[in-house]
MIDOSE-1310 file (N, C-alpha, C; in nm, 2 decimals, decimal comma, always signed):
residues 199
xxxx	+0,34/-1,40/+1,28/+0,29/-1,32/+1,17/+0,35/-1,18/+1,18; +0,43/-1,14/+1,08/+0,43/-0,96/+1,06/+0,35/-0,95/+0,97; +0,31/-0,83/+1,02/+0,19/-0,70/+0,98/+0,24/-0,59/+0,91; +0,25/-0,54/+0,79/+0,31/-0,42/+0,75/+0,19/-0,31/+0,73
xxxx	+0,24/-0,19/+0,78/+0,11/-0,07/+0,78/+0,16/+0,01/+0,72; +0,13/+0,06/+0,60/+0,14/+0,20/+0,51/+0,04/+0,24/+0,49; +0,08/+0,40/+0,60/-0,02/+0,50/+0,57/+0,03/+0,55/+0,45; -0,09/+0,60/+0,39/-0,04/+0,70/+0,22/-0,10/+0,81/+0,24
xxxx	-0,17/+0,88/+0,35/-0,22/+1,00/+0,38/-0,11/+1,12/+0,38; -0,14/+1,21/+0,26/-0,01/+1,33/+0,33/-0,04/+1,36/+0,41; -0,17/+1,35/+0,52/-0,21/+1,41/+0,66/-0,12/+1,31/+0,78; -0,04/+1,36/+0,85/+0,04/+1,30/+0,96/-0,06/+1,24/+1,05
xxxx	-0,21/+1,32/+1,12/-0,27/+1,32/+1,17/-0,42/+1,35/+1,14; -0,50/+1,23/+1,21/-0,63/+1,27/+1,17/-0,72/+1,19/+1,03; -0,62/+1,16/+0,94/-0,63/+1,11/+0,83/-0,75/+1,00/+0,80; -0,87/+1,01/+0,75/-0,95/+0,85/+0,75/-0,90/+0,74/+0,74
xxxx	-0,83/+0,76/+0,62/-0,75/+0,64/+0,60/-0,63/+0,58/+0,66; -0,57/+0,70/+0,74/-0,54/+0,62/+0,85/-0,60/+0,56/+0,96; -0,68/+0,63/+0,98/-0,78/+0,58/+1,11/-0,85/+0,42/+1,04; -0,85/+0,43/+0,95/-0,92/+0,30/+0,90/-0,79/+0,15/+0,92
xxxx	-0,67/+0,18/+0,84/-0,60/+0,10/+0,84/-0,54/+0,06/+0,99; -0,55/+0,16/+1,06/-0,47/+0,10/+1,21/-0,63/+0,03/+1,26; -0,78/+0,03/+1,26/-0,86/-0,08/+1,27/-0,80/-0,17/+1,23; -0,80/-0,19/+1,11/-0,77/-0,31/+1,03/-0,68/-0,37/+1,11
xxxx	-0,54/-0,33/+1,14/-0,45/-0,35/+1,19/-0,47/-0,42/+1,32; -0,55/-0,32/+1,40/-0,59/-0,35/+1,54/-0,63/-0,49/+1,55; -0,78/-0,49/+1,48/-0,79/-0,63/+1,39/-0,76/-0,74/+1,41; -0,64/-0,75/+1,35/-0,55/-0,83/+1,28/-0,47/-0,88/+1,44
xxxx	-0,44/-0,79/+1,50/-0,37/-0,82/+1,61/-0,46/-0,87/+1,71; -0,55/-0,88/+1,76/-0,65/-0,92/+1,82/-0,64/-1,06/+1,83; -0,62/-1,10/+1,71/-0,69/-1,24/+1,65/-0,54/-1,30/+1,61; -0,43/-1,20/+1,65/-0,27/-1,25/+1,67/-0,23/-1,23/+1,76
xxxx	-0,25/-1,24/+1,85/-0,14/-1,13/+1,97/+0,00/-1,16/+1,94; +0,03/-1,26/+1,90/+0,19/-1,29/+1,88/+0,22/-1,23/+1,77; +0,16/-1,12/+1,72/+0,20/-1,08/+1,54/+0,26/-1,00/+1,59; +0,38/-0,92/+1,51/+0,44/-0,82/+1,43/+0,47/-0,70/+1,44
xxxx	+0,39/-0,57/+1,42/+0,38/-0,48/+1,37/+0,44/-0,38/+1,34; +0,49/-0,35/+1,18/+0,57/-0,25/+1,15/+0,48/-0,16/+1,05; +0,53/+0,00/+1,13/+0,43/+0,07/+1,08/+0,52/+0,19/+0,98; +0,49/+0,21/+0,89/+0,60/+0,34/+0,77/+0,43/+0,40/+0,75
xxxx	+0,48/+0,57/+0,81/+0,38/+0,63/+0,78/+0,48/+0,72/+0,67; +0,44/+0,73/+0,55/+0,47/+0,78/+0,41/+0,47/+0,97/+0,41; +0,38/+1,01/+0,51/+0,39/+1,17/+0,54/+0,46/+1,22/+0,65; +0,51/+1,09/+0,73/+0,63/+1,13/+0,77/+0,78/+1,11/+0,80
xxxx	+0,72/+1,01/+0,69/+0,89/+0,99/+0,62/+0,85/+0,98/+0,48; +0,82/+1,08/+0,42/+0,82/+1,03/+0,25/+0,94/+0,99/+0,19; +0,87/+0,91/+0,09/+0,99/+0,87/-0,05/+1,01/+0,91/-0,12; +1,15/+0,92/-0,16/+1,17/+0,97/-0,28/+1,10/+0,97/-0,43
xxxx	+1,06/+1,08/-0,52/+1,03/+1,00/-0,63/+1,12/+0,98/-0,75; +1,00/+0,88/-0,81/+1,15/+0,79/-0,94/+1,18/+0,92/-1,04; +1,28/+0,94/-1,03/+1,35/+1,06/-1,09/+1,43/+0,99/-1,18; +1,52/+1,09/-1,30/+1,61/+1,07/-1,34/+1,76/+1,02/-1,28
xxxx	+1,79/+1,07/-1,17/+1,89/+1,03/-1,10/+1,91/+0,87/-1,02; +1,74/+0,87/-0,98/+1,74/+0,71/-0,95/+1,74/+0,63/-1,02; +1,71/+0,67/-1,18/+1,67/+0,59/-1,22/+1,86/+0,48/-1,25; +1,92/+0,63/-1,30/+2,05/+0,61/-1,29/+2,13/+0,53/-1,23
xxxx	+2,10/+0,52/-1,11/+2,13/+0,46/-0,96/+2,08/+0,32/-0,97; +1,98/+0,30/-1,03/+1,94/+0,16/-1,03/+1,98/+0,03/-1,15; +2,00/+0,17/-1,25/+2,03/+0,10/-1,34/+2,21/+0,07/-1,36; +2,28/+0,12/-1,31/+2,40/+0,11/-1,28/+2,44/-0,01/-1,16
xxxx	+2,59/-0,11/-1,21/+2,59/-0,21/-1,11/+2,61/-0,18/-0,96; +2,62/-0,24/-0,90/+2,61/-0,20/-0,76/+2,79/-0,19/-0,74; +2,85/-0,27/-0,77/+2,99/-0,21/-0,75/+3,06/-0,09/-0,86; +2,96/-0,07/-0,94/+2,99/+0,10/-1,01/+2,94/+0,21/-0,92
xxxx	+2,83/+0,21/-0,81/+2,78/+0,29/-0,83/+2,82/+0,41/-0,73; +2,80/+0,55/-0,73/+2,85/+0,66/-0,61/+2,83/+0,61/-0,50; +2,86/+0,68/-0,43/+2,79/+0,67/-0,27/+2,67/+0,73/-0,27; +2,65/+0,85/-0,32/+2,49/+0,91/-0,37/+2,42/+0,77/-0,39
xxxx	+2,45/+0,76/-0,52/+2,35/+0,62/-0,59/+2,34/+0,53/-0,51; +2,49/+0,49/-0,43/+2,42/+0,34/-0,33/+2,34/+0,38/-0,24; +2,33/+0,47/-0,17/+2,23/+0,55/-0,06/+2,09/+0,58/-0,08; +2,09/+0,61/-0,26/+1,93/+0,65/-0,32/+1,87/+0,50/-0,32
xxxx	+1,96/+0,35/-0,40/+1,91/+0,26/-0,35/+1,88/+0,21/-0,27; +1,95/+0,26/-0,17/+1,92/+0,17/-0,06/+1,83/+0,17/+0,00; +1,72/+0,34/+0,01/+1,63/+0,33/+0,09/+1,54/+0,30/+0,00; +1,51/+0,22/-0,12/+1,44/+0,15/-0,17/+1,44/-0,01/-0,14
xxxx	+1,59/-0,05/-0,09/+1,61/-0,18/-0,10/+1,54/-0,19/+0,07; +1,53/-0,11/+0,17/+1,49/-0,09/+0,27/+1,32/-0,14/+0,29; +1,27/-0,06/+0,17/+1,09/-0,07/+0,16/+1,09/-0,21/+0,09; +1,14/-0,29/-0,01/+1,11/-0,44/-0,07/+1,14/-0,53/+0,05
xxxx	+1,25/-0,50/+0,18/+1,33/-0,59/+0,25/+1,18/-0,59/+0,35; +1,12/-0,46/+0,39/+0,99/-0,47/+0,48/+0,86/-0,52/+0,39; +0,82/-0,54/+0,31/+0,74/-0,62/+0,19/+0,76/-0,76/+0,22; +0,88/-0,80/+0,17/+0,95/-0,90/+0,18/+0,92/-1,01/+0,32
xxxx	+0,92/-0,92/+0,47/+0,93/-0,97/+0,57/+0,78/-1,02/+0,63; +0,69/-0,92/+0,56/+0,55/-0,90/+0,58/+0,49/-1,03/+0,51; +0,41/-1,12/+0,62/+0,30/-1,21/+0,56/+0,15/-1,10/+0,51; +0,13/-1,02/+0,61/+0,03/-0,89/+0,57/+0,06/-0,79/+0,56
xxxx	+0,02/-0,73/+0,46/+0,02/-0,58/+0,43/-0,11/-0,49/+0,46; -0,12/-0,39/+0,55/-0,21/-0,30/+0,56/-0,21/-0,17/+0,48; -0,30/-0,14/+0,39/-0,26/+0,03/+0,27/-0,39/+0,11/+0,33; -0,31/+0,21/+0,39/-0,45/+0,35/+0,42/-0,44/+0,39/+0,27
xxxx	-0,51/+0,37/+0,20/-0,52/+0,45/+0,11/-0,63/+0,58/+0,06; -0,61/+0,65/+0,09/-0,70/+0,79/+0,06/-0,74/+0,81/-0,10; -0,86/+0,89/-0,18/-0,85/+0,93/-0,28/-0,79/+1,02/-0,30; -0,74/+1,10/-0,36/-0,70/+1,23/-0,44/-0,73/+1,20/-0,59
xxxx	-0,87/+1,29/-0,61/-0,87/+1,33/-0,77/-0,83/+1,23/-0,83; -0,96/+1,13/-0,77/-0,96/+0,98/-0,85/-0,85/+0,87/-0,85; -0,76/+0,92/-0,83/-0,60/+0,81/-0,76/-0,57/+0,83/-0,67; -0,44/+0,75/-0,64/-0,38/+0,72/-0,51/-0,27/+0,81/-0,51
xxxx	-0,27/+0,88/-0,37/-0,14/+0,96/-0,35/-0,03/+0,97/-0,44; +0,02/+1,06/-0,43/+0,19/+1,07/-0,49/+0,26/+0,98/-0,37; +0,29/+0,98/-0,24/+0,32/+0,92/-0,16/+0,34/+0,76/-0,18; +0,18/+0,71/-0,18/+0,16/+0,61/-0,18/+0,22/+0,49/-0,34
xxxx	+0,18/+0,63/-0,48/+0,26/+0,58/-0,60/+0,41/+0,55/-0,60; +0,50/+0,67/-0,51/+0,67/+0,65/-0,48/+0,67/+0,47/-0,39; +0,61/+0,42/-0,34/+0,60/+0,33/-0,24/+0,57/+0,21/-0,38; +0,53/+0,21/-0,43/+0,49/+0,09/-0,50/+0,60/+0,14/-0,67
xxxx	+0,68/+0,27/-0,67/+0,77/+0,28/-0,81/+0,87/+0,21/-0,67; +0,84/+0,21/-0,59/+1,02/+0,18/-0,50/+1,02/+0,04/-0,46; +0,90/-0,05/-0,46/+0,89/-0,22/-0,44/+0,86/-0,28/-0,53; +0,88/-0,21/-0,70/+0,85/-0,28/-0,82/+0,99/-0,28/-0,88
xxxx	+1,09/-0,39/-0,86/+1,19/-0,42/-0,92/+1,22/-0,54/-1,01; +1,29/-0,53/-1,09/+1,24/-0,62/-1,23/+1,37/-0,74/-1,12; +1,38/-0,85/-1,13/+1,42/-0,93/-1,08/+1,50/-0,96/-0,93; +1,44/-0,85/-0,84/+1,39/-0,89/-0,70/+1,27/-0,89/-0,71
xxxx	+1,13/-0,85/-0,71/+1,01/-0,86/-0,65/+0,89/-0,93/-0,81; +0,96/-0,93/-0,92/+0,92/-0,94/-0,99/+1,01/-1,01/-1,13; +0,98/-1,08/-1,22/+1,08/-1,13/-1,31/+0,99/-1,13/-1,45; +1,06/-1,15/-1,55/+1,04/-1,19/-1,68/+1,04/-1,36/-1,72
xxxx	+0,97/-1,42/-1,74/+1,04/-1,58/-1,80/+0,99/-1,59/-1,92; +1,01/-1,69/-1,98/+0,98/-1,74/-2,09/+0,79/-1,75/-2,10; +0,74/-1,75/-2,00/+0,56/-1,79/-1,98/+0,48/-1,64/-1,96; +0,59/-1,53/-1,96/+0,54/-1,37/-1,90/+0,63/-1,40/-1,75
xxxx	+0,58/-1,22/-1,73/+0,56/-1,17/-1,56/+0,55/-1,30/-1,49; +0,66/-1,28/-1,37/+0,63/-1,36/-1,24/+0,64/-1,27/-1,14; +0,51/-1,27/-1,03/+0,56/-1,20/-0,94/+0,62/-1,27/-0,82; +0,72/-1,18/-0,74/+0,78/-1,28/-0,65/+0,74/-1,23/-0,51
xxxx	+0,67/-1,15/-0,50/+0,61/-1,13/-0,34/+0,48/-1,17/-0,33; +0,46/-1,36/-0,27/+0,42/-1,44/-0,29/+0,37/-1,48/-0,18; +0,25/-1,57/-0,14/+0,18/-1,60/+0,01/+0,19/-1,44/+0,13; +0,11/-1,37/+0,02/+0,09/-1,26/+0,14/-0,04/-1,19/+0,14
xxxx	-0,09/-1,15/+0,21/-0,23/-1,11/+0,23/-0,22/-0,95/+0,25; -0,30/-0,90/+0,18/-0,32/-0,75/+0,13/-0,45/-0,67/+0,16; -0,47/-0,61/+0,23/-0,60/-0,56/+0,33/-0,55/-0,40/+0,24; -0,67/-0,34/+0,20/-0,66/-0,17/+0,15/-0,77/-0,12/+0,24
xxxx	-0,70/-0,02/+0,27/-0,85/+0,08/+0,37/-0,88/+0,20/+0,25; -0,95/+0,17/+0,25/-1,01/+0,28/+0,13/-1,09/+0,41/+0,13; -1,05/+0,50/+0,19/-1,15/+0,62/+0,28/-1,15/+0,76/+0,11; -1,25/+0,74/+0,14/-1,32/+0,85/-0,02/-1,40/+0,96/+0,05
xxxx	-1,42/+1,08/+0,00/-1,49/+1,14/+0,03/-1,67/+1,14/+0,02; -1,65/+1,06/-0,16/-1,77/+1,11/-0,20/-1,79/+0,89/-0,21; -1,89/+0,85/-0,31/-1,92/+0,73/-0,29/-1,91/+0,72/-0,46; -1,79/+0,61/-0,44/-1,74/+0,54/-0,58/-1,73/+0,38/-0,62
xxxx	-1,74/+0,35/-0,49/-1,73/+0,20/-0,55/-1,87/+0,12/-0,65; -1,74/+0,02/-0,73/-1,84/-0,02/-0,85/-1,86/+0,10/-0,94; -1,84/+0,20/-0,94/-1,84/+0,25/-1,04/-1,73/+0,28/-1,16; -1,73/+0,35/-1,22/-1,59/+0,37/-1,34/-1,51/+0,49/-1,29
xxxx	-1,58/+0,57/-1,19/-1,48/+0,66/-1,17/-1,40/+0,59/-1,06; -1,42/+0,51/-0,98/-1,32/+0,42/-0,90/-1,17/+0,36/-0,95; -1,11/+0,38/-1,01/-0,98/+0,38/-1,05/-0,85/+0,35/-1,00; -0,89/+0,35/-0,82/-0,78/+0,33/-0,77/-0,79/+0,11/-0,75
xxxx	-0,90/+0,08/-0,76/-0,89/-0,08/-0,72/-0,82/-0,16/-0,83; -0,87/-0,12/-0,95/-0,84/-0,22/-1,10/-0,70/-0,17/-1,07; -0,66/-0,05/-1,05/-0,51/+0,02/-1,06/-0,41/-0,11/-0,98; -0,46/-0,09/-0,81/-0,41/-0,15/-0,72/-0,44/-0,33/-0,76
xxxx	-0,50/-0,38/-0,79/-0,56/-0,50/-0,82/-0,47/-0,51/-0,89; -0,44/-0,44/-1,00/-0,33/-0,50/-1,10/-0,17/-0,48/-1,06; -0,10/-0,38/-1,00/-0,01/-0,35/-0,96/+0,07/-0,43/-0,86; -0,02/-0,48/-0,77/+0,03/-0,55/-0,65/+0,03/-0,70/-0,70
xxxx	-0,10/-0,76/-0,77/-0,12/-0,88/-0,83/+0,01/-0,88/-0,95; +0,07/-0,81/-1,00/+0,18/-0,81/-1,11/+0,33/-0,83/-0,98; +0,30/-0,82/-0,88/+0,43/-0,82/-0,79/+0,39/-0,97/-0,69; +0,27/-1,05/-0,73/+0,27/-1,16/-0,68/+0,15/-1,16/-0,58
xxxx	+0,10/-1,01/-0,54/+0,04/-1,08/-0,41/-0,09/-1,10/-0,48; -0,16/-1,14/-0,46/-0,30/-1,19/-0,52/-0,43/-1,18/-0,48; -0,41/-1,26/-0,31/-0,52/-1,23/-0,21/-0,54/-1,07/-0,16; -0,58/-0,97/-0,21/-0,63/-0,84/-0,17/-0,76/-0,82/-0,12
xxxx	-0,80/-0,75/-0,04/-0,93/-0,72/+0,04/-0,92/-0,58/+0,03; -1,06/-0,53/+0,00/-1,08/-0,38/+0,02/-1,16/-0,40/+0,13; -1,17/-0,27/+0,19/-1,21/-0,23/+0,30/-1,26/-0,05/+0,23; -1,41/-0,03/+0,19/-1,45/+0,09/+0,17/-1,49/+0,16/+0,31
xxxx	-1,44/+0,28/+0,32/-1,52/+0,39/+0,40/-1,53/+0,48/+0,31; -1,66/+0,51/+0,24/-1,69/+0,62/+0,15/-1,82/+0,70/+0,18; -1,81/+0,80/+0,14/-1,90/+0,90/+0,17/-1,85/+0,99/+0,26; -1,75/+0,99/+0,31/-1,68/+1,05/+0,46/-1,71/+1,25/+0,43
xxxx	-1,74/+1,27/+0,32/-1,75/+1,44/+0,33/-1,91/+1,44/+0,32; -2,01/+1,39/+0,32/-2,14/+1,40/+0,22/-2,18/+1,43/+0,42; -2,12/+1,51/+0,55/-2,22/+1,51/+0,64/-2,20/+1,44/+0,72; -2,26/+1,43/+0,88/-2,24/+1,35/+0,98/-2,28/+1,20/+0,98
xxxx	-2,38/+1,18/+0,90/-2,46/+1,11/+0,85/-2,37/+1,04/+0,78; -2,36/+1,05/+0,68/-2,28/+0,99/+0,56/-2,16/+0,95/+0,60; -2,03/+1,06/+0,70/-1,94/+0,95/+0,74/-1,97/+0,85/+0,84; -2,07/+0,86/+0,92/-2,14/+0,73/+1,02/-2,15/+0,62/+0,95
xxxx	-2,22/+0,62/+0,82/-2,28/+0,51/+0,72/-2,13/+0,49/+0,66; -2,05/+0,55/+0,62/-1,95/+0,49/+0,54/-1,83/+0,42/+0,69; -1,78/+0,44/+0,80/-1,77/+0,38/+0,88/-1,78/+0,26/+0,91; -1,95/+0,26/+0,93/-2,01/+0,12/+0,95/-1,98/+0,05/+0,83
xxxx	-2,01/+0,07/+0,72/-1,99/+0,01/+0,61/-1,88/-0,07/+0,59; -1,74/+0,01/+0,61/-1,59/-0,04/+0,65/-1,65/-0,13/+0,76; -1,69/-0,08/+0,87/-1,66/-0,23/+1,02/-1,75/-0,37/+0,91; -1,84/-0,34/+0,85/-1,93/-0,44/+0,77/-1,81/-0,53/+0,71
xxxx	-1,73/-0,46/+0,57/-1,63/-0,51/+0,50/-1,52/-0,62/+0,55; -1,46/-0,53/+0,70/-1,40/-0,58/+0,73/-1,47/-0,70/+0,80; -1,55/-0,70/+0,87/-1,58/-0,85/+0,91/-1,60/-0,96/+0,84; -1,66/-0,89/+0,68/-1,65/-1,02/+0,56/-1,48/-1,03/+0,55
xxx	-1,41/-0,99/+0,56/-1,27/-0,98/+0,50/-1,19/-1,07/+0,58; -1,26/-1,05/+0,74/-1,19/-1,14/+0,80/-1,23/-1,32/+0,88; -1,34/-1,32/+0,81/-1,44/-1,46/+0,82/-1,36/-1,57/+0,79
């Protein structure tokens, strides 16, 4: 089994949602010893974002393109090739102001490509990053799930399911600012999630 871990926390350190996804992770390895693990933390190596210039770069053939352009692709062709290799994906995913990182959005403009990871046919969309299992750690400050201001799951639900993967699990820790209390309860709540997630 490989394991892929994307932190999306701009915090290098300390981060809930990272602290959530390396459980998960930990997890995961427990119950694999023989697994994997490749870890891309996003705040310390961020991605580029889809700019004008990439877009250029992408859309240009590959034996047209600069050395700039083959270099801007490549460290995209780099994040689909670790997707690719990954039976599981692990996402710290943090809130910001109701969405997911800038971080974490360059990570998913850079593994959404129209005929590597994904295609057109005659029947609609096909996604092609396929038989893989998708674990989100979900660390919030305040408490959102099931509600409408939650925005980042339908988002991710749809986004990742349009690139094939299907089987996703959340994993909530929420409440993490409401007090000592409140992150204790949202904690447990995640160790709760995750033991349904992994039954």
């Amino acid at each position: 089994m490989n394991i892929l871990q994307i932190n999306s926390s701009a915090r290098r350190a300390d981060a809930n949602s990272t602290r959530l996804a390396s459980l998960i992770a930990g997890r995961l390895l427990d119950r694999h010893p023989d697994a994997r693990l490749t870890l891309r933390d996003l705040a310390v190596t961020p991605h580029p974002v889809l700019d004008e210039q990439t877009l250029g770069a992408l859309f240009t053939p590959a034996a047209q393109r600069t050395p700039e352009q083959a270099a801007r692709v490549a460290l995209d062709d780099a994040l689909i090739a670790e997707v690719q290799a990954a039976d599981v994906l692990v996402l710290g995913v943090p809130m910001y102001n109701f969405s997911v990182p800038v971080q974490l959005k360059s990570w998913i403009d850079a593994i959404a490509r129209a005929g590597v990871t994904f295609r057109y046919t005659a029947n609609g969309p096909e996604g092609l990053l396929k038989d893989k299992t998708v674990y989100f750690a979900l660390a919030r400050g305040g408490r959102y799930r099931g509600t409408e201001t939650d925005t980042q799951v339908p988002y991710l639900r749809t986004v990742l399911g349009f690139l094939g993967m299907k089987d996703v699990r959340f994993i909530y820790a929420e409440g993490l600012a409401m007090g000592e209390d409140g992150a204790r309860q949202g904690f447990a709540e995640a160790e709760a999630d995750l033991a349904a997630a992994l039954a």
